[in-house]
C-alpha positions in Angstrom: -50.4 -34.6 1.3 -52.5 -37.8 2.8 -55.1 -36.7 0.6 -53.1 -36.6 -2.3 -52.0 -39.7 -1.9 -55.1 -41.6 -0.3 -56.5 -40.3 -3.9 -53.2 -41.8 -6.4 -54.0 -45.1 -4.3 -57.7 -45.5 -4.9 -56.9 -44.1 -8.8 -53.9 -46.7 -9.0 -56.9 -49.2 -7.9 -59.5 -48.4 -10.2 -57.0 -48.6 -13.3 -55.9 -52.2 -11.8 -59.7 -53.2 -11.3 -60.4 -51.5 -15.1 -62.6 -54.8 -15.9 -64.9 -54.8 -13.2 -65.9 -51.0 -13.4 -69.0 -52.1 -15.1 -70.1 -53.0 -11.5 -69.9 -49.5 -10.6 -73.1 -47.1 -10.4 -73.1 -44.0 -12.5 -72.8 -42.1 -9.3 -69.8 -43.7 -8.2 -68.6 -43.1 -11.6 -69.3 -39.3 -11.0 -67.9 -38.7 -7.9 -64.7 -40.8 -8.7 -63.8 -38.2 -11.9 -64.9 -35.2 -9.7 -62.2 -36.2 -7.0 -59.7 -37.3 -9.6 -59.4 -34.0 -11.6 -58.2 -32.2 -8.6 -54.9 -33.7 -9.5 -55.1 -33.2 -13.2 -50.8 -33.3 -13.6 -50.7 -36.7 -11.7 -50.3 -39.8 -13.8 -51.9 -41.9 -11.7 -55.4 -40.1 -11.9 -55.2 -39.7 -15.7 -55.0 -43.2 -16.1 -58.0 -44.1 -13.7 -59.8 -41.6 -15.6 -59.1 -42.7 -19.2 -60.4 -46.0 -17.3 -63.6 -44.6 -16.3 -64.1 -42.4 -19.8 -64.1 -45.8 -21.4 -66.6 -46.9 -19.3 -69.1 -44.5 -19.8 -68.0 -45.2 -23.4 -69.2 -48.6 -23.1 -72.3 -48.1 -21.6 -73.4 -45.6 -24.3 -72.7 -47.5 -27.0 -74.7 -51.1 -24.7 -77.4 -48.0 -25.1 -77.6 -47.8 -21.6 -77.8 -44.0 -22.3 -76.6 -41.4 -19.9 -80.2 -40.6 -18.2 -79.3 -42.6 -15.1 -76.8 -40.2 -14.3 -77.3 -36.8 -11.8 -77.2 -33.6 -14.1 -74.5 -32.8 -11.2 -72.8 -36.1 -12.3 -72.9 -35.2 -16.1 -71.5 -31.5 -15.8 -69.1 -33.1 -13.2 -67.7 -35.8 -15.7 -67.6 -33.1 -18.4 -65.6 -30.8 -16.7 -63.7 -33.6 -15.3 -62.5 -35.4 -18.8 -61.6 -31.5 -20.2 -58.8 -31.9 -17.8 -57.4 -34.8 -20.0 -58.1 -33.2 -23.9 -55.8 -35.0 -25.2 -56.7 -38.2 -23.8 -58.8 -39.9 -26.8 -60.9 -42.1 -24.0 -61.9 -38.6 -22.2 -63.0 -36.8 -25.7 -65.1 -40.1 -26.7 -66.8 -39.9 -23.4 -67.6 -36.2 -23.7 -68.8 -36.6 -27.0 -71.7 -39.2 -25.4 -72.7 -36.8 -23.0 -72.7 -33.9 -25.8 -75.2 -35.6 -27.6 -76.6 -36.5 -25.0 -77.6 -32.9 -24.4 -78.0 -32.0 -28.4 -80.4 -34.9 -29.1 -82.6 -33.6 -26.0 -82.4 -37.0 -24.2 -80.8 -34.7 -21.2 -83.0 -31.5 -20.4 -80.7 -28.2 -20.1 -83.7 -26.9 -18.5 -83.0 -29.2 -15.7 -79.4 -28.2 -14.7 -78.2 -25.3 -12.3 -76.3 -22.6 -12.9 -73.8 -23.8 -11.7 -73.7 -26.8 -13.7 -74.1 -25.3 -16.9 -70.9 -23.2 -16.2 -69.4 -26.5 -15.4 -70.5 -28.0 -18.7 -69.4 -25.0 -20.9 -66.0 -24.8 -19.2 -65.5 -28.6 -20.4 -66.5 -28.3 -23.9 -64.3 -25.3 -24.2 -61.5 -27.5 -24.4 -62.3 -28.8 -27.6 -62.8 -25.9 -29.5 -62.3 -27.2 -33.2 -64.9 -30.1 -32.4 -68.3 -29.3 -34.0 -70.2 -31.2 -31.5 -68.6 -29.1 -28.8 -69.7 -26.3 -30.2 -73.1 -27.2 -30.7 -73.7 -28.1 -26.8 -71.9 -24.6 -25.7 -74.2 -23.0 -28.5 -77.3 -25.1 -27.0 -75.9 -24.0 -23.4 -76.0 -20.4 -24.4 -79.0 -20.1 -25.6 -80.6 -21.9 -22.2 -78.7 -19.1 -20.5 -80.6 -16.7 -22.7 -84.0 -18.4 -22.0 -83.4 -18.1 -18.8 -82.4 -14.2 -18.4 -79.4 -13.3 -16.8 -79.6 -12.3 -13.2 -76.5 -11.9 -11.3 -78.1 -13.4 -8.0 -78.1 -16.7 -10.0 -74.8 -17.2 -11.0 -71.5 -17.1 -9.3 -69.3 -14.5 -10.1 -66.8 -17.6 -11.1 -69.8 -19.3 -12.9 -70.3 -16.1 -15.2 -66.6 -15.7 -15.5 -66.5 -19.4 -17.0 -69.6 -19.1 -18.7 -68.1 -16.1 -20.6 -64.8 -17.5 -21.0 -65.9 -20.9 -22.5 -68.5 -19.2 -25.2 -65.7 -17.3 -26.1 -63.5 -20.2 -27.8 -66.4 -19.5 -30.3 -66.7 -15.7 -30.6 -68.4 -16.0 -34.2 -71.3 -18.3 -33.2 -74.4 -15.8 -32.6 -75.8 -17.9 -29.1 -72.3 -17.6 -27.6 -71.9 -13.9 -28.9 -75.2 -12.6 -27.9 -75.2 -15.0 -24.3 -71.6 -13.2 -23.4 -73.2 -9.6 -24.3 -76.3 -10.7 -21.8 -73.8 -11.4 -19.8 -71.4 -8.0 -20.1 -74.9 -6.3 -19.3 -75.4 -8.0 -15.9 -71.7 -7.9 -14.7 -71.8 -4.3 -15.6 -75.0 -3.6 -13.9 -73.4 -4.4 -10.8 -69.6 -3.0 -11.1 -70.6 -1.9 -7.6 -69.4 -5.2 -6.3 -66.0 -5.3 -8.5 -64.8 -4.6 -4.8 -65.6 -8.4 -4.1 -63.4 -9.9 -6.3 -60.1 -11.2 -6.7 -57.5 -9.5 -9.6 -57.6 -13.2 -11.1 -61.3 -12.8 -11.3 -61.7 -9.5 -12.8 -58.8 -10.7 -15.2 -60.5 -14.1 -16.3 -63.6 -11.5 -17.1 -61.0 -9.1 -19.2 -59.8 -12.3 -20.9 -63.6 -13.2 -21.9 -65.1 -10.4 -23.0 -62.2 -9.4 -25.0 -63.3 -12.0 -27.5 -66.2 -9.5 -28.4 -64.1 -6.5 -29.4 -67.1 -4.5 -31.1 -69.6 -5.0 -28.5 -70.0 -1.6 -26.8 -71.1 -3.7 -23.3 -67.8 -5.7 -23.4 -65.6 -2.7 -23.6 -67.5 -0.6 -21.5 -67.6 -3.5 -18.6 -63.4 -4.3 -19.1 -63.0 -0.4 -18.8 -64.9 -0.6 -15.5 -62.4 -3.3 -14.9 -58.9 -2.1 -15.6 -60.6 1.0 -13.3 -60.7 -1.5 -10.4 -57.7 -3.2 -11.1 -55.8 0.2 -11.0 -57.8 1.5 -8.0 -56.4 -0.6 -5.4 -54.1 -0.7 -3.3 -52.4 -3.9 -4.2 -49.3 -3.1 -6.3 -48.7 -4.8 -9.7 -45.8 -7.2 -8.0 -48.5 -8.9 -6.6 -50.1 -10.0 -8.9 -49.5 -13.3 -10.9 -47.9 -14.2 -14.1 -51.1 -15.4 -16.0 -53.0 -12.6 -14.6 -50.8 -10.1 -15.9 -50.9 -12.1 -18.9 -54.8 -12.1 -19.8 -55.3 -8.2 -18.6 -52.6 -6.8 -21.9 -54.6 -9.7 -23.7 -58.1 -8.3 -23.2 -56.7 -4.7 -23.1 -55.0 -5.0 -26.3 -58.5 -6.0 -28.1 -59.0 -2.3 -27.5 -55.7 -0.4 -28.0 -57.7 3.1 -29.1 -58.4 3.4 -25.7 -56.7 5.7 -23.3 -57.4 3.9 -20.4 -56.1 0.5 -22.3 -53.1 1.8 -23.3 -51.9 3.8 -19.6 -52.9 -0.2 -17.7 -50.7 -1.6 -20.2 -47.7 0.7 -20.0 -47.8 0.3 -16.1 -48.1 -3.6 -16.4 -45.5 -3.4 -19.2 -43.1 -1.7 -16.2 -43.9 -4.3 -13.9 -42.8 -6.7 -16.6 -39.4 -5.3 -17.4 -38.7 -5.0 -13.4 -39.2 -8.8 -12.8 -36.8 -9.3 -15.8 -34.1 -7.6 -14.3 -34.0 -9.3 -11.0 -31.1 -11.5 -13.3 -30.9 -14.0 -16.1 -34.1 -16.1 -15.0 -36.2 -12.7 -13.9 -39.1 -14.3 -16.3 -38.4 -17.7 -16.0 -41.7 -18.0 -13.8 -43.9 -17.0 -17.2 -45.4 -20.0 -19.0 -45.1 -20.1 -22.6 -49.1 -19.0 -23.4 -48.3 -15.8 -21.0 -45.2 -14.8 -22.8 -47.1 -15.3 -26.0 -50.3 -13.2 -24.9 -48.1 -10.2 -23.5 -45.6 -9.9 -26.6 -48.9 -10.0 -28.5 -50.3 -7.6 -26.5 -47.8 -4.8 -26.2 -47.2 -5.0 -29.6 -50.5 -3.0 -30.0 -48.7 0.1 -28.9 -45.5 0.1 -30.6 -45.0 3.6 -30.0 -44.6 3.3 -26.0 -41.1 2.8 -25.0 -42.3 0.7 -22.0 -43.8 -1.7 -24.3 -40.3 -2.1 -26.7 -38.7 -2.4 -23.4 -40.7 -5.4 -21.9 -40.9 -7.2 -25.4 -37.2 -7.1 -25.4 -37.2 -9.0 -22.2 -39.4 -11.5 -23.4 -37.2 -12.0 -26.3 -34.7 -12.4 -24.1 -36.1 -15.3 -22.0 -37.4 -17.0 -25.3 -33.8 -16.8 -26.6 -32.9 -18.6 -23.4 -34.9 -21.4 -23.6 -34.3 -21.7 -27.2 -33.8 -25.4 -26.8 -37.1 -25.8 -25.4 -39.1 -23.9 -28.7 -40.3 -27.2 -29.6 -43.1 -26.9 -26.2 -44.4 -23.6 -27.5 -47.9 -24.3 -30.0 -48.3 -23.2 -33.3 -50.2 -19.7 -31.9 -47.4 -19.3 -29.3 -45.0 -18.7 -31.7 -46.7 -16.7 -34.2 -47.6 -14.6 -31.4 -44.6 -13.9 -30.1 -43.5 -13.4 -34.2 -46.3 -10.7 -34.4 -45.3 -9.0 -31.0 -41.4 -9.4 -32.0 -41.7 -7.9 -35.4 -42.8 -4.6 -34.4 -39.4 -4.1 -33.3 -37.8 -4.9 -35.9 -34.6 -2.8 -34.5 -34.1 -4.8 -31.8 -31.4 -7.5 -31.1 -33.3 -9.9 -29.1 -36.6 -9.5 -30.7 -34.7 -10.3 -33.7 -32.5 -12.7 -32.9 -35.4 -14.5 -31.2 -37.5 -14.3 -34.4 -34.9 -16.0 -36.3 -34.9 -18.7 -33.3 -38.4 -19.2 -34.5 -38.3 -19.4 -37.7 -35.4 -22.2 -37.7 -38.2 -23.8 -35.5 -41.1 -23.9 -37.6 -38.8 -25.0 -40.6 -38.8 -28.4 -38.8 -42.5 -28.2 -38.2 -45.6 -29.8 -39.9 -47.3 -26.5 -40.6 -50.9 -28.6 -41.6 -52.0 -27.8 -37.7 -52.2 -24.4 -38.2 -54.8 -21.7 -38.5 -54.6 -19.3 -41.8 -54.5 -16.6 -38.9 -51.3 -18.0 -37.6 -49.6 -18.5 -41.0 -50.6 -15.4 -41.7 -48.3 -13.9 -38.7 -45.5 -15.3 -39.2 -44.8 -14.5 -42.5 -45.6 -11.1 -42.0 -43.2 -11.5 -38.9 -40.3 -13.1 -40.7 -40.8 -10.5 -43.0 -39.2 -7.7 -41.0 -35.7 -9.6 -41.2 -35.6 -10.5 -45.1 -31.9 -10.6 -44.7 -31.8 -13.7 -42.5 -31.3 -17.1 -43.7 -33.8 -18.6 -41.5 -36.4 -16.2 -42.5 -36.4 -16.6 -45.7 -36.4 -20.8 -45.2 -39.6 -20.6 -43.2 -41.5 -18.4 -45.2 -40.8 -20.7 -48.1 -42.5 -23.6 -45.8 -45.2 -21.8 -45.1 -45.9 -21.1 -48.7 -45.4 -25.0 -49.3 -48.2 -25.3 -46.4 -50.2 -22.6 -48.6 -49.9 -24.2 -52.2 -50.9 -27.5 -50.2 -54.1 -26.6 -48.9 -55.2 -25.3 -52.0 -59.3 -25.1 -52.2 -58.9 -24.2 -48.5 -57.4 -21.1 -49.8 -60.7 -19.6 -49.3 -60.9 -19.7 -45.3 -57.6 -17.0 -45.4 
């Protein structure tokens, strides 16, 4: 706690002193965003760094350029401002340093391992930007230039490595970096032993992006092997975890081994439901989204209806919060609903949805996303609000026009 709040006092005095930061080194600069995106939820250290972003701002655009600064201090700074996406200051900041990297003014060559995982991680979180995926793509192939060797990376670095080229899954340095990757990690299952269940689910979560990759599949199998082969029963482990292993097993749902994890965690799902009326309260909305998703790929196992009823269930109860879930939340939990389309809650939480997105602005989202859930709201034709979102999303179709051709 006295750190915590030694921290919101020095960030409280760095947004105060916002006009003098030019007086600060680059170093200062570096370490000041690495200790302030420990607390990434406190107000008072998103301010201070929005104050800081605009600084190194600044002194890019002066053309001070960036080369002053540590490669430690740059991956630090990028992984620091991705706690902030949405912060305009942060993004501009990141950008610098982005170009930095594509316009070869700052050497890849010259940053660690550990660095490079850092800088990937913090692009990640602008996926849609083009720059961003330029410097993961520039990133990955320095990762591929320098062979993958397990003893030089982390078991955390390769899990973030792998799960930041995979917010780009279709460009060829991320895809064929991930795969050099699922070669390593699988060349050394011996030490699965090692690892934590969050870290052999953030590795499901990853290489799930590269469904038809023999490696990826073959290295998740080895996973959900470990996963199952402990000791340490399902109750333990946490929401999100839970959460990204039906994500990444779903990718595969041919798969024996896929489908018998997912029934099990499916069980554990519908037990913590029925401790009462809040059983599933503890599930974020992204976790609810990627497990309705998930068990939806094996609409034939009971245990799977049963545990997507109960999600239902606690997205009917926060009904008045629907407006916090994201576009791909709810189509998501549309896809998962709908192949249930028996089922009260699934249904009746469907048409929660869909009353929802009539009083969105539908220009936000992906051709994927209005593609599921209009094939969602098309298992309930008979309902009112069904029938009033599809015809938005067709407005939202007729509108884009040209774009037509990225469905």
């Amino acid at each position: 706690a006295d750190c915590r709040d030694a921290t919101l006092a020095i960030a409280r005095e760095v947004t105060r002193r916002d006009d003098q930061s030019s007086h600060l080194t680059q170093q200062a600069l570096a370490i000041l965003v690495n200790g302030f995106s420990k607390w990434p939820q406190e107000a008072e250290c998103g301010q201070a760094m929005v104050a800081i972003a605009g600084e190194v701002t600044r002194r890019a655009a002066r053309g001070d350029g960036l080369s002053d600064f540590t490669t430690q201090g740059l991956a630090n700074m990028v992984n620091g401002f991705s706690k902030w996406p949405d912060a305009s200051n942060c993004r501009d900041a990141t950008v610098v340093i982005a170009r930095e990297i594509l316009g070869g003014d700052v050497w890849l060559s010259n940053f660690t391992s550990q660095e490079l995982a850092n800088l990937v991680n913090g692009f990640s979180k602008w996926p849609k930007k083009e720059w961003s995926r330029q410097a993961a793509g520039a990133i990955a192939s320095e990762v591929l230039r320098r062979g993958v060797r397990l003893r030089d990376f982390t078991h955390q670095h390769l899990a973030n490595l792998v799960n930041g080229f995979g917010k780009w899954p279709e460009a060829p340095d991320c895809r064929d970096a991930a795969v050099a990757i699922a070669g390593e990690v699988f060349r050394h299952a011996d030490q699965f032993s090692r690892l934590t269940q969050q870290g052999l689910a953030t590795w499901v979560n990853g290489f799930s992006k590269w469904p038809r990759e023999a490696v990826c599949r073959d290295v998740t199998l080895a996973i959900a092997g470990e996963v199952f082969r402990r000791d340490d029963p399902l109750s333990h482990l946490t929401q999100q975890t839970l959460a990204m292993l039906v994500n990444g097993f779903s990718k595969w749902p041919l798969e024996t081994a896929f489908r018998q994890a997912t029934v099990a965690i499916a069980s554990e799902v519908s037990r913590r439901a029925a401790r009462g009326e809040f059983g599933l309260s503890d599930f974020n909305h992204q976790d609810l989204a990627n497990l309705a998703n998930g068990f939806s790929k094996w609409p034939q196992e009971a245990e799977c209806q049963q545990a997507t009823d109960a999600i239902a269930h606690e997205v009917l109860r926060r009904d008045a919060r629907l407006s916090d879930f994201t576009h791909q939340h709810l189509a998501n939990l549309v896809n998962g609903f709908s192949k249930w389309p028996n089922g009260a809650d699934c249904r009746e939480a469907t048409v929660a949805i869909a009353e929802e997105i009539c009083w969105r602005q539908l220009s936000d989202c992906s051709p994927q996303e209005l593609a599921n859930l209009v094939n969602g709201f098309s298992k309930w034709p008979e309902a009112a609000a069904s029938l009033q979102a599809t015809v938005a999303t067709a407005h939202e179709v007729l509108r884009r026009g040209a774009g037509l051709r990225d469905f």
